[in-house]
C-alpha positions as CSV (number, residue, x, y, z in Angstrom):
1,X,102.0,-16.5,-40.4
2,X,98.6,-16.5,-41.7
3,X,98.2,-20.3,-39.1
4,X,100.2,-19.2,-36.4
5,X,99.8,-15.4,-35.8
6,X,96.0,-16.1,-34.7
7,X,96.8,-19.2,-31.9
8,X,99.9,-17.0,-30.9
9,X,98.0,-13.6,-30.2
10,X,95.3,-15.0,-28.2
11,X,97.1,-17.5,-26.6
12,X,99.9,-15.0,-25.1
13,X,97.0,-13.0,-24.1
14,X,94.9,-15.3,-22.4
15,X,97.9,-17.1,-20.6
16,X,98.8,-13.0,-19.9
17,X,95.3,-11.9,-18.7
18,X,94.5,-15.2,-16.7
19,X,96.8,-14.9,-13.6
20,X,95.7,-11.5,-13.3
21,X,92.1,-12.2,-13.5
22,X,91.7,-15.3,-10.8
23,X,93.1,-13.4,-7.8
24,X,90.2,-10.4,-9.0
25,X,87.8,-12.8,-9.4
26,X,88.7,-14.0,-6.0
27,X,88.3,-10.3,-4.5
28,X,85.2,-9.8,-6.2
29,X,84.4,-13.2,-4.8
30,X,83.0,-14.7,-8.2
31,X,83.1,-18.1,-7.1
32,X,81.8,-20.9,-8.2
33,X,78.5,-22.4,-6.4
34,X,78.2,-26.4,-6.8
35,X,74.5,-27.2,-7.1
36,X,72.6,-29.3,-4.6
37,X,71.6,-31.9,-6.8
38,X,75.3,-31.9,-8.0
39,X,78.1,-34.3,-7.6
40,X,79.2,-34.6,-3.9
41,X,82.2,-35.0,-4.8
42,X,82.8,-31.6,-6.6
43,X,82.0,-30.0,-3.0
44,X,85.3,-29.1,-3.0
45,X,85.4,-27.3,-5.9
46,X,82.7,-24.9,-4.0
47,X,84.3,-21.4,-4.5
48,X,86.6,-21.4,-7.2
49,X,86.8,-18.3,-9.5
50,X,84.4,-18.4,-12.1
51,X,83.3,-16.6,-15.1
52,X,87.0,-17.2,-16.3
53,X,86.0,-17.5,-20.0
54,X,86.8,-13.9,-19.7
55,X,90.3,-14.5,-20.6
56,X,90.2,-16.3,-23.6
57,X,87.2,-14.3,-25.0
58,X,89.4,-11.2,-24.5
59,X,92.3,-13.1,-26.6
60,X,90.1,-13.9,-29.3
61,X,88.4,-10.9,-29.6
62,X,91.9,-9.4,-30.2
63,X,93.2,-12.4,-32.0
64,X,90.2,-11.6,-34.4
65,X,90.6,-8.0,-34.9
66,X,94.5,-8.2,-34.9
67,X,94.4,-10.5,-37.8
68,X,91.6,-8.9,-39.5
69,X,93.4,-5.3,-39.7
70,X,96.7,-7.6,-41.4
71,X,95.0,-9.8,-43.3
72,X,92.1,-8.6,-43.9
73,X,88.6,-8.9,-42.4
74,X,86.4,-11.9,-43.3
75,X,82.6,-11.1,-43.1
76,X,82.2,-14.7,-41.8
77,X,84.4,-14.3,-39.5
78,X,83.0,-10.9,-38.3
79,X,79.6,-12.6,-37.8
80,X,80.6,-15.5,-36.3
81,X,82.6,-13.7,-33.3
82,X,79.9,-11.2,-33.1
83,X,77.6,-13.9,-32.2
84,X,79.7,-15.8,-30.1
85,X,80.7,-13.0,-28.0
86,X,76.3,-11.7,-28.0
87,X,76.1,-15.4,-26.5
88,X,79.4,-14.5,-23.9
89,X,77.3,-11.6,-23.0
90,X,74.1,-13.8,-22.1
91,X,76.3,-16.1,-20.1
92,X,78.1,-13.2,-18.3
93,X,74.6,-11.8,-16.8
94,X,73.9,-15.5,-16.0
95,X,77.0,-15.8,-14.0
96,X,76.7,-12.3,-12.4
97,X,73.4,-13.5,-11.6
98,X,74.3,-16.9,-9.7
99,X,77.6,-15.3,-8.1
100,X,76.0,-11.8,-7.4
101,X,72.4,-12.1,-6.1
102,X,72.7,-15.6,-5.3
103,X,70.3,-17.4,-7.7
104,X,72.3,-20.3,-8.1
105,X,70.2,-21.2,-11.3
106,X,71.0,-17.8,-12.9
107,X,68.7,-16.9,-16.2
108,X,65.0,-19.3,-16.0
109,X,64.6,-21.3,-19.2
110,X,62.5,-18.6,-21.0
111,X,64.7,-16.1,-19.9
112,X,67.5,-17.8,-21.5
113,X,65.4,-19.1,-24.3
114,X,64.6,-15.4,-25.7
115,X,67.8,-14.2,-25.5
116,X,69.4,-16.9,-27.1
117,X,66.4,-16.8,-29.8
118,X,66.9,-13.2,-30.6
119,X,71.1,-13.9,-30.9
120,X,70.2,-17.4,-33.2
121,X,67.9,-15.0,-35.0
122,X,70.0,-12.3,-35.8
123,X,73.1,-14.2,-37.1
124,X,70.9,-16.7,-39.3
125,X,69.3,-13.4,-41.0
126,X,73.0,-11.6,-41.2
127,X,74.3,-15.1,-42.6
128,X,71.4,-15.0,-45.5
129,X,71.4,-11.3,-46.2
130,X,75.4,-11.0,-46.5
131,X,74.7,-14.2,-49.1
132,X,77.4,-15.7,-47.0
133,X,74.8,-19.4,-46.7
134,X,71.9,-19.8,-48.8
135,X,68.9,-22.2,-47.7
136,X,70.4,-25.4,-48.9
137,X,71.8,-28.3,-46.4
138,X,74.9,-30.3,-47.7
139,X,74.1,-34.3,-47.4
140,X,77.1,-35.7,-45.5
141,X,79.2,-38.1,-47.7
142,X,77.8,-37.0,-51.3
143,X,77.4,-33.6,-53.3
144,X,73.8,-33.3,-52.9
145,X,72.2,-30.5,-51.7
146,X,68.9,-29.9,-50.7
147,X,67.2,-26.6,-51.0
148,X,64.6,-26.3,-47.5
149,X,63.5,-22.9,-48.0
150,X,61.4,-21.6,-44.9
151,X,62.2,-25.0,-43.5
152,X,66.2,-24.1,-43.8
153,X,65.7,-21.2,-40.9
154,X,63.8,-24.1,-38.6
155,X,66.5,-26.2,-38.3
156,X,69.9,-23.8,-38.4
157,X,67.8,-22.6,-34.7
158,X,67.4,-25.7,-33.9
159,X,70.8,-26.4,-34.7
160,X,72.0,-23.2,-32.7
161,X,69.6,-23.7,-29.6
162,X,71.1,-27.0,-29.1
163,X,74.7,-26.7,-29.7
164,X,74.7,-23.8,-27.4
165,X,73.5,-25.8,-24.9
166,X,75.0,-28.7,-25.4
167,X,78.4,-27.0,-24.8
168,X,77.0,-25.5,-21.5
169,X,76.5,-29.1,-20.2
170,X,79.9,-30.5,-21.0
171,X,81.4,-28.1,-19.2
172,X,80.8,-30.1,-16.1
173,X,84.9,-31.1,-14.9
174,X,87.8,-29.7,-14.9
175,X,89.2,-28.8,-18.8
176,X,86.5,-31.1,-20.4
177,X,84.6,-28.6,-22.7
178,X,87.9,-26.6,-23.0
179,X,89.6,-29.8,-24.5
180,X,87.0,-30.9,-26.5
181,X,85.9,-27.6,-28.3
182,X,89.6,-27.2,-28.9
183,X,89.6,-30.8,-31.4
184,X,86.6,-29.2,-32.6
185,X,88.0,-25.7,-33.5
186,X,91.4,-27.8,-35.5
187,X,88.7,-29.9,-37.5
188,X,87.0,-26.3,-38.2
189,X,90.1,-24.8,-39.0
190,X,91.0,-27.9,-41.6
191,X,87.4,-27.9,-43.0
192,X,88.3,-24.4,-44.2
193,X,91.6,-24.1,-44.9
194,X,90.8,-27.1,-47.1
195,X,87.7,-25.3,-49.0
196,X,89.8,-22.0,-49.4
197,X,88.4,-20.2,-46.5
198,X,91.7,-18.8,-45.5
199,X,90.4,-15.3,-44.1
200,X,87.5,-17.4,-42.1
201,X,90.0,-20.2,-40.8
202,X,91.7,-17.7,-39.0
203,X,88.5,-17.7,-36.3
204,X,88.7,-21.3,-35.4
205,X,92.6,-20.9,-35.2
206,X,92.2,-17.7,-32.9
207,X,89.5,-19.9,-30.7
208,X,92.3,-22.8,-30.4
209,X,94.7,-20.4,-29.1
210,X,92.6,-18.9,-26.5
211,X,91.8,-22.2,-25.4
212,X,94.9,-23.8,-25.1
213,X,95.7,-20.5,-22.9
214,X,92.9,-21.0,-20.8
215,X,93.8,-24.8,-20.6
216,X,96.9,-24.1,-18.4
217,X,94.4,-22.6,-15.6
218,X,91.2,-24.9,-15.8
219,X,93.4,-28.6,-16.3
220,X,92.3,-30.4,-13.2
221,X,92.8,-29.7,-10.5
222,X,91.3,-25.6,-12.1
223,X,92.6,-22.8,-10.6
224,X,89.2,-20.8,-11.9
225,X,85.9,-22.3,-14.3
226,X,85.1,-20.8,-18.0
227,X,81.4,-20.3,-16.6
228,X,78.4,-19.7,-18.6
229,X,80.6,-16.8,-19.8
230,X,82.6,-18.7,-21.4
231,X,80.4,-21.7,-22.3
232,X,78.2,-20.0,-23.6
233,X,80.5,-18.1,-26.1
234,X,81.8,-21.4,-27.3
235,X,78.7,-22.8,-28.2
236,X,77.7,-19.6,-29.9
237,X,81.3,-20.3,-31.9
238,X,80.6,-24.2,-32.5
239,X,77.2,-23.5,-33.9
240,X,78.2,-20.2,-35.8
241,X,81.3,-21.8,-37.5
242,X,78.8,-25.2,-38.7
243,X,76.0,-22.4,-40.0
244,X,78.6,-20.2,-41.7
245,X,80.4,-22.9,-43.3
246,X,77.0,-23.9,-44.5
247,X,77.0,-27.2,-43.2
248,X,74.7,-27.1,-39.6
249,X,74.9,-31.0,-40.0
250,X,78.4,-31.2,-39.4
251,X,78.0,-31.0,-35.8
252,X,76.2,-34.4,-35.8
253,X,79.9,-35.2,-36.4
254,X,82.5,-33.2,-35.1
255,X,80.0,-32.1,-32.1
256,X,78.7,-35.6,-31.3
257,X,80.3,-35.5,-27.7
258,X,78.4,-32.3,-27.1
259,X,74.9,-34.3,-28.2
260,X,75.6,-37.1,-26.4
261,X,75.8,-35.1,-23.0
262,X,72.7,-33.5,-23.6
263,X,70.5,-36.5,-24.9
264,X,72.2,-38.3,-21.8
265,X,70.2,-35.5,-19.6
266,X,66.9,-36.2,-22.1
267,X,67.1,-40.2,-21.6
268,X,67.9,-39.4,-18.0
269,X,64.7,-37.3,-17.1
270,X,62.6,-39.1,-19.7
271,X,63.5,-42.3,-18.4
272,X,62.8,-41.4,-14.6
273,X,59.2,-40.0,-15.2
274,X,57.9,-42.5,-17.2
275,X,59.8,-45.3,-15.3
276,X,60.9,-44.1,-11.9
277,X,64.2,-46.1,-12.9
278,X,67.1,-44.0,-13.8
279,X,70.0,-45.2,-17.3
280,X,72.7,-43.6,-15.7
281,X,74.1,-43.2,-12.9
282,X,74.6,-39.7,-12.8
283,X,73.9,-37.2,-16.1
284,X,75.3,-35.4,-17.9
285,X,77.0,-38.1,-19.2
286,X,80.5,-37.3,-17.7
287,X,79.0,-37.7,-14.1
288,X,78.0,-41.2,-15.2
289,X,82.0,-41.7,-16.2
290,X,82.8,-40.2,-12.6
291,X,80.4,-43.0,-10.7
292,X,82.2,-45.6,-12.6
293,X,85.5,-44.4,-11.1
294,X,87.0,-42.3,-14.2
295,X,88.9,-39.9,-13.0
296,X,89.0,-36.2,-14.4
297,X,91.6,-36.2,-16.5
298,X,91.1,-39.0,-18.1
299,X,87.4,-38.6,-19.1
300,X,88.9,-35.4,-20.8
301,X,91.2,-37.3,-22.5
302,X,88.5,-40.1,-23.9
303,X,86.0,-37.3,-24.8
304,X,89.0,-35.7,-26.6
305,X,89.9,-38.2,-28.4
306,X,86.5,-39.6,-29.0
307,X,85.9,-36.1,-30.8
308,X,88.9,-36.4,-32.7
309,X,87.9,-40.0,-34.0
310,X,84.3,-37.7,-34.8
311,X,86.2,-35.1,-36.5
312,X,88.3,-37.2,-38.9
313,X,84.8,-39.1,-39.9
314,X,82.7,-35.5,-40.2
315,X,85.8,-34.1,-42.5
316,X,85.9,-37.4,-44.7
317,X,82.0,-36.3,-45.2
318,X,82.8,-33.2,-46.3
């Protein structure tokens, strides 16, 4: 009960609260605007109910708070949907600014960059103060840790900044960050069952059934997009799971997909200005896949597994 009750609440209520929610989101016309610079292709696309991520983060949040009153509340746990929903919250305004008052780029960088510094910010301390990490790193594939002091805060922002962005980029097609995250949040869910972190499993497990709820709706061809609402709150969960577990280096493995579509983007620009020749043929790195006729689908399905394969390797290092 302790596995299933969490992936059964929030996915019931996500599958329940999704039908309901893309004809409102139609009303309200929260649709979703396909950038210029975007894939033609997508064109289509233009329009479809966005900010969907509402769903599932409404059947986690319950999922959470469900389990914790049966179970018992894990101050992990606590934290890390706090800060994942703080980050839903940032991606909600950024939708409502797109879809609302027409600003198709939403937040500006430093907009996004503050808010996201002050969330980062405020878990890291809550982590440290509730002594639930200390300022030592685990080495992947031996028991040595490394104590980094000052240097420790540094790199679990770093670690947050990127992840949180990262997550934002992959979702680019139809069910791709969905599907991914949700290898990610089993390998989570393992990597603490297996350590004894029963009470704190149960997030990861509550974040898998939410996702696999949302999966039926946003499987190509969607029927409505997470948005930054909901991509947003899933990078705030990858990033806040790897920092609570005290392992921020984990998602070198088990988030390697994520880094790869936003170093695509990095090699991309970087490439172009000091070039004027381009690596790939379209970034982030699932447009490139597109252009060398993948369809949809089945980039989800080599990402997915490609993480899985990542995920198996990152729990070995454990």
């Amino acid at each position: 009960m302790e596995i299933l009750l969490p992936i059964l609440i929030s996915f019931i209520i996500c599958v329940c609260i999704s039908p309901v929610l893309i004809p409102v989101l139609k009303k309200m016309k929260f649709g979703q605007q396909i950038l210029e610079d975007g894939p033609t292709w997508h064109k289509s696309k233009s329009g479809t109910p966005t900010m969907g991520g509402i769903s599932f983060i409404t059947g986690i949040v319950i999922s959470v708070v469900v389990c914790g009153a049966v179970f018992g509340f894990s101050i992990p746990a606590v934290l890390g949907i706090s800060f994942a929903v703080l980050c839903g919250i940032i991606g909600f305004v950024d939708d409502y600014i797109k879809v609302c008052l027409k600003r198709n780029m939403g937040f500006n960088v430093l907009q996004k960059t503050i808010c996201l510094a002050l969330a980062s910010a405020a878990l890291i301390f809550c982590a440290v103060y509730f002594g639930v990490v200390d300022t030592t790193i685990a080495i992947p594939f031996t028991d040595i840790r490394f104590d980094l002091g000052f240097f420790y805060y540094i790199l679990a922002f770093i670690a947050i900044f990127a992840t949180v962005n990262s997550v934002n980029l992959t979702d680019g097609i139809d069910g791709l960050a969905t599907s991914v995250t949700s290898v990610v949040m089993v390998f989570f869910a393992l990597a603490l069952f297996s350590t004894g972190n029963t009470g704190f499993a149960k997030l990861p497990l509550a974040v898998l059934g939410g996702l696999l709820g949302f999966l039926i709706f946003n499987i190509h061809p969607a029927k409505m997009f997470m948005g930054d609402t909901g991509s947003l709150f899933l990078g705030g969960m990858v990033s806040a799971l790897a920092i609570l577990m005290g392992n921020p280096l984990i998602i070198l493995f088990a988030g390697l997909v994520y880094v790869f579509e936003a170093l695509s983007v990095v090699i991309q620009v970087t490439s172009f200005k000091l070039t004027g020749k381009r690596v790939f043929k379209m970034t982030p790195i699932h447009h490139h896949f597109e252009q060398c006729g993948y369809s949809e689908n089945k980039i989800v399905i080599l990402f997915s597994v490609t993480t899985a394969v990542l995920c198996v390797i990152g729990f070995i290092s454990l």
